[in-house]
VMD Tcl script that draws the C-alpha trace (Angstrom):
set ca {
  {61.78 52.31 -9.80}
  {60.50 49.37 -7.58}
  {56.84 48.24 -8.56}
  {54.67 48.33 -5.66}
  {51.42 47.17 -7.69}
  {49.90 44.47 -5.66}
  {50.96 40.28 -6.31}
  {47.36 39.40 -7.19}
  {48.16 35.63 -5.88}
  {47.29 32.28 -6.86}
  {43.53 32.71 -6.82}
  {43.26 35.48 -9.00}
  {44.55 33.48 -11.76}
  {42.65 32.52 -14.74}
  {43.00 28.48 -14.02}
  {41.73 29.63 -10.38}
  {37.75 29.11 -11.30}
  {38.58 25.81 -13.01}
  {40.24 24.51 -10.49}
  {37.71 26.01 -7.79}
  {35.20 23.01 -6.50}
  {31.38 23.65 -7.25}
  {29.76 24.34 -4.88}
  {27.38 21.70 -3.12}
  {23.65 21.44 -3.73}
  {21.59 21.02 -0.71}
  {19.69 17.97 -0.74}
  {15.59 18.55 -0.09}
  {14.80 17.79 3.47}
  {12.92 14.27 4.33}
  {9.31 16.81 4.81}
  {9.23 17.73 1.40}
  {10.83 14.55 -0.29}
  {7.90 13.38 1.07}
  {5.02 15.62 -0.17}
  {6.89 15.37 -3.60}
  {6.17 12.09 -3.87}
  {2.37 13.05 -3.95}
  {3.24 16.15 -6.15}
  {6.27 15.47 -7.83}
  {7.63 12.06 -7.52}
  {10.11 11.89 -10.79}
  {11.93 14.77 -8.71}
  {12.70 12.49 -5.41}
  {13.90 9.51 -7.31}
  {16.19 11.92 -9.35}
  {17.64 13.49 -6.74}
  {18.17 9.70 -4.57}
  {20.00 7.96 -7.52}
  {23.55 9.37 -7.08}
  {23.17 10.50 -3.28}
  {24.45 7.92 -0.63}
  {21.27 5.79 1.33}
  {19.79 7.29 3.61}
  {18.15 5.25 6.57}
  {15.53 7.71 7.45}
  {14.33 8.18 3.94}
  {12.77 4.87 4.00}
  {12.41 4.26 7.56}
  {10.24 6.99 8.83}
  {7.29 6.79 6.13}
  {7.65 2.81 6.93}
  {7.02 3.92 10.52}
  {3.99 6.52 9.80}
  {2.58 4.03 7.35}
  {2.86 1.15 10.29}
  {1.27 3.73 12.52}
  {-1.13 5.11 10.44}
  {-2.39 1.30 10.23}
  {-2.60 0.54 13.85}
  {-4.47 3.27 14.74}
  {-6.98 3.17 12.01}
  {-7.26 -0.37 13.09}
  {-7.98 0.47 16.46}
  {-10.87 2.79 15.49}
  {-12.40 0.45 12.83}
  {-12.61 -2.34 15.51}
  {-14.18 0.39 17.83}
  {-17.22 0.23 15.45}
  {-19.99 -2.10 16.81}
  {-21.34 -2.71 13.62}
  {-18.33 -3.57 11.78}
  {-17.80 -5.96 15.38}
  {-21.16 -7.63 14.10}
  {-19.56 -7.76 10.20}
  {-17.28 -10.38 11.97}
  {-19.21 -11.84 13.91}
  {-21.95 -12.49 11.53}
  {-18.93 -14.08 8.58}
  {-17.81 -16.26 11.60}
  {-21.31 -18.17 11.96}
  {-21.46 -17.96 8.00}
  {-18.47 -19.91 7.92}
  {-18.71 -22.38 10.56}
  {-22.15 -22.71 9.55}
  {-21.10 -23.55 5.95}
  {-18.94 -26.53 7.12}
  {-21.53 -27.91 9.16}
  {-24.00 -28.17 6.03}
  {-20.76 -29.32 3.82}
  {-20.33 -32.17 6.91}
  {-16.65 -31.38 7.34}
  {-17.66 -30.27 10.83}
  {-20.16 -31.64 13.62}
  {-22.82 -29.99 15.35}
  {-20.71 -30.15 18.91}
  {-17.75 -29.12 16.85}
  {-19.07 -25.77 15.48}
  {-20.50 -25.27 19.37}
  {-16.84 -25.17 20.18}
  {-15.91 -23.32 17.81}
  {-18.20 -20.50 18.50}
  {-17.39 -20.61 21.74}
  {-13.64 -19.89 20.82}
  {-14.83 -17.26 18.77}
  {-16.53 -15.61 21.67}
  {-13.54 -15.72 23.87}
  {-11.79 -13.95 20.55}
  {-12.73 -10.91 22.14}
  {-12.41 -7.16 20.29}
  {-8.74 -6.62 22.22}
  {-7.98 -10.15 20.76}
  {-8.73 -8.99 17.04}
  {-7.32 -5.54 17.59}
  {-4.17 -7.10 18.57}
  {-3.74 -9.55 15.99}
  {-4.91 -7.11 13.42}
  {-1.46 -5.18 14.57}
  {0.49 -7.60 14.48}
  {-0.27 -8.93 10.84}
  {-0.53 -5.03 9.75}
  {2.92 -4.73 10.85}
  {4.43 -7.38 9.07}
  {2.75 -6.75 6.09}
  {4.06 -3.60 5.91}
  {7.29 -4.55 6.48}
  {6.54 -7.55 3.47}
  {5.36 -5.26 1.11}
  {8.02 -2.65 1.30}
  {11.07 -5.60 1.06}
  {9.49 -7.20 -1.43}
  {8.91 -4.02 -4.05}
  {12.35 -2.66 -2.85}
  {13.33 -6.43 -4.69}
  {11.64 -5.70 -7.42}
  {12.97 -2.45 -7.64}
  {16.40 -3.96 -7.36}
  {15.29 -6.90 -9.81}
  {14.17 -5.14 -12.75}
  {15.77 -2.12 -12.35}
  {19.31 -2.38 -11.23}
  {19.70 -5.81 -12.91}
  {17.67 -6.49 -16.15}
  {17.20 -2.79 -16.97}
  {20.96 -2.35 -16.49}
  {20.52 0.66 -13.74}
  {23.17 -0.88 -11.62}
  {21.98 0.65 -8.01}
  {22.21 -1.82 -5.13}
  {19.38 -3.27 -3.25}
  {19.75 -0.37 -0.41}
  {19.08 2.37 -3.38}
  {15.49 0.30 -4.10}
  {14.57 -0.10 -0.16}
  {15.30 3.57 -0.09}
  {12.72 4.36 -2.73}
  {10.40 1.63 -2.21}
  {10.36 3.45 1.28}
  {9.76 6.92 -0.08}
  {7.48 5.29 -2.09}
  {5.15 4.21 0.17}
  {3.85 7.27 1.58}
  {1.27 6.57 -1.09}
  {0.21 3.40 0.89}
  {0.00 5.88 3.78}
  {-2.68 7.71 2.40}
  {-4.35 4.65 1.32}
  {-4.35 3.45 5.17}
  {-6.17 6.67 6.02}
  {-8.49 7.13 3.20}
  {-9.70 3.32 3.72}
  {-10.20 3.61 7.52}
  {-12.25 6.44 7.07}
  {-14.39 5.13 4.20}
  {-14.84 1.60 6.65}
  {-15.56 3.70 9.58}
  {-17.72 6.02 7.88}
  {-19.95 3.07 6.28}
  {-19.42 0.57 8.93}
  {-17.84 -2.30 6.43}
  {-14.52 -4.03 6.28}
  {-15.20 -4.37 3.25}
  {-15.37 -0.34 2.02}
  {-12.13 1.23 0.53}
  {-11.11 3.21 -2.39}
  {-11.98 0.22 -4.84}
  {-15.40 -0.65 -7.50}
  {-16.00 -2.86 -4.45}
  {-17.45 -0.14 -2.47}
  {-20.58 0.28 -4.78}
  {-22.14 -2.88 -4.16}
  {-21.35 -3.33 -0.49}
  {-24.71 -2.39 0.57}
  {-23.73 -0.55 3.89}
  {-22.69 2.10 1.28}
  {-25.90 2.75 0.02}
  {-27.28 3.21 3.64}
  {-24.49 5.62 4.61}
  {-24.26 8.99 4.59}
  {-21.45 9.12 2.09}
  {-23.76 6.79 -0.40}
  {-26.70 9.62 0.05}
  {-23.98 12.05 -0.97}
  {-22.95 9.79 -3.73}
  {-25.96 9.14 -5.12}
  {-25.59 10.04 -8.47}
  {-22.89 7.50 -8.78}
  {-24.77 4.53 -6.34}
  {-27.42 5.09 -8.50}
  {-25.77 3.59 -11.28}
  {-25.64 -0.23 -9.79}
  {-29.05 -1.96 -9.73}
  {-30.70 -3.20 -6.69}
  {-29.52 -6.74 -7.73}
  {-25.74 -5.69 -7.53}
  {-25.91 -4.82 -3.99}
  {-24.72 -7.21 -1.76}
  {-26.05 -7.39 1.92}
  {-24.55 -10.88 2.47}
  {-20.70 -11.15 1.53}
  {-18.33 -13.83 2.49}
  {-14.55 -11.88 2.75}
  {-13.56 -15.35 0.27}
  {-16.04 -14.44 -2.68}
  {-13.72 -14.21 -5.90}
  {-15.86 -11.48 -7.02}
  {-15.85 -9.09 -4.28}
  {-11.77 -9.79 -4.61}
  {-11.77 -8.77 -8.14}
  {-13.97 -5.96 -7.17}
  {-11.89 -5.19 -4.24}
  {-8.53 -5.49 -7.13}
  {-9.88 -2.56 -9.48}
  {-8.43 0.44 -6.05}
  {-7.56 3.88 -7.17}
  {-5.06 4.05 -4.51}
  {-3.17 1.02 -5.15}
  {-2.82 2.30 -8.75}
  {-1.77 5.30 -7.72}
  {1.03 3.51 -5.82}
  {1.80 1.55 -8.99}
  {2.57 4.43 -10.85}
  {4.50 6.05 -8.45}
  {6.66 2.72 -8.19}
  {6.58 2.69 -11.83}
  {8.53 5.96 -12.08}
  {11.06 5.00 -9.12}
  {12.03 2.36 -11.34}
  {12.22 4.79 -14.75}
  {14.23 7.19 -12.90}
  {16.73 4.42 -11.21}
  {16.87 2.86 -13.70}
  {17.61 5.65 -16.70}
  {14.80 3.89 -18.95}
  {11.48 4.84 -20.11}
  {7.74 5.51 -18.00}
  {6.36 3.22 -20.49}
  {8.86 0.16 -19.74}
  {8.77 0.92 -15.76}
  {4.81 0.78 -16.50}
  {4.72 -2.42 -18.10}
  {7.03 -4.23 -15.62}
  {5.33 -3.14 -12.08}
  {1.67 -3.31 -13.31}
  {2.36 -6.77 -14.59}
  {4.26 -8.42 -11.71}
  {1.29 -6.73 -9.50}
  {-1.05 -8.41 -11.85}
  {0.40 -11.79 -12.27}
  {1.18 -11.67 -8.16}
  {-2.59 -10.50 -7.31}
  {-4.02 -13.31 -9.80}
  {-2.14 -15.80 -8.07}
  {-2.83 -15.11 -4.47}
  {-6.73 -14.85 -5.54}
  {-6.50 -18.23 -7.55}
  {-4.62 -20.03 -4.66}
  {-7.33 -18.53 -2.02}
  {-10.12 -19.73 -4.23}
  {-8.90 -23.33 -4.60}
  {-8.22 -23.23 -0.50}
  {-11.20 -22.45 -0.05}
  {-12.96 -24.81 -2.47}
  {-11.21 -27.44 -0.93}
  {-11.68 -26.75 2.68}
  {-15.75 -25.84 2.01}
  {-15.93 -29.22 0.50}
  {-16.35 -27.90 -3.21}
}
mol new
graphics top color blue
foreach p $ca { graphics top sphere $p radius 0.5 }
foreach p [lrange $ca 0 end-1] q [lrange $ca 1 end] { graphics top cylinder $p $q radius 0.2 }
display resetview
């Protein structure tokens, strides 16, 4: 008798599922790679470290964060007080070098006269144009840290593409600091008012609506600590200005970019990227200081 059962093939074989591929995940979509960073950030950087670059995953919060800055820009500089807040340091300073001697009455006439011609679309504009490079600055230059510490001292071996790409994702954290910062310098009518201790003694906060709803807090500073005249050079009010939730926010996010990349600890990640910050942040405010003791004429 002839067998007629059916030839179950090849597939149905027991090596078949071995030999079967698994199947693909599906990578998250840039939209919610993007609120994880705020929510879960360790998840991102896990899922980046064995996928291929992707342009867009650093490029387009680059972009929102460069946008995010010129607007906000656009409507501080709108304020007429925060025009004045100019203004006003302008005189302090040329007025400064006049008593100092290192310039002459008919030179700080000019010079005021310069000023004057620096008109708001003048400021506006170069405020873009330095925002914009300094975004590009900062994200190049943490993507090298990245690359530095992680893929070379820490052994993680990813390429300086993998730490652009999550020095990129990373900064949607300095996106949010743009907009929190705009609002809090709109909303008290200082440059100088941002997430940061400096915000408590700038005394523009105290007359604000957002000090009357902080009072509690504002309360806490004597009279003596609030500062009505400020020179954007004072060491203190850059130490002040230092001490910003936001930026330590960023830091940690950073921080666990470079754990994940890297396959090492939080705590290690921790120590490296709040210490370069530290040793880079001391340095810039020691070299401004000694600029501007020498220029002021001690």
């Amino acid at each position: 008798m002839t067998d007629t059962s059916p030839d179950p093939g090849p597939e149905a074989g027991p090596e078949a599922g071995a030999d079967a591929a698994p199947p693909e995940s599906p990578t998250t979509p840039l939209w919610a790679k993007l609120g994880n960073i705020i929510a879960a950030p360790g998840e991102v950087f896990d899922e980046i470290r064995s996928l291929p670059v992707v342009t867009a995953n650093w490029l387009v919060p680059t972009l929102l964060v460069l946008v995010a800055g010129w607007v906000g820009l656009w409507l501080v500089f709108q304020q007429d007080s925060i025009d004045q807040q100019i203004s006003d340091m302008q005189e302090q300073q040329i007025q400064k070098m006049v008593e100092s001697g290192k310039m002459s009455q008919q030179q700080a006439d000019s010079s005021r006269a310069v000023a004057q011609k620096f008109t708001k679309v003048g400021k506006i504009v170069g405020g873009i144009a330095g925002s914009g490079l300094t975004t590009f600055i900062s994200l190049f230059w943490w993507a090298l840290v990245l690359w530095l510490v992680g893929g070379k001292i820490m052994g993680g071996g990813f390429t300086y593409l993998k730490a652009i790409e999550a020095a990129g994702l990373a900064s949607v954290i300095l996106l949010l600091e743009t907009v929190v910062r705009n609002l809090l310098q709109i909303t008290c009518g200082s440059l100088f008012a941002g997430p940061n201790l400096a915000l408590f003694v700038v005394d523009e906060f105290h007359q604000s609506s957002l000090g009357a709803l902080l009072t509690p807090v504002a309360s806490l500073l004597p009279e003596s600590a609030r500062w009505a005249d400020y020179d954007i050079k004072d060491l203190k009010l850059q130490v002040l200005a230092a001490f910003d939730g936001m930026v330590f926010w960023g830091l940690f996010v950073k921080s666990v970019a470079l754990s994940r990349l890297s396959g090492r600890g939080l705590g290690p990640a921790l120590a490296w990227i709040v210490g370069l910050w530290l040793a880079v942040t001391s340095l810039m405010m020691t070299v401004g200081y000694a600029m501007q003791r020498l220029f002021a004429g001690g």
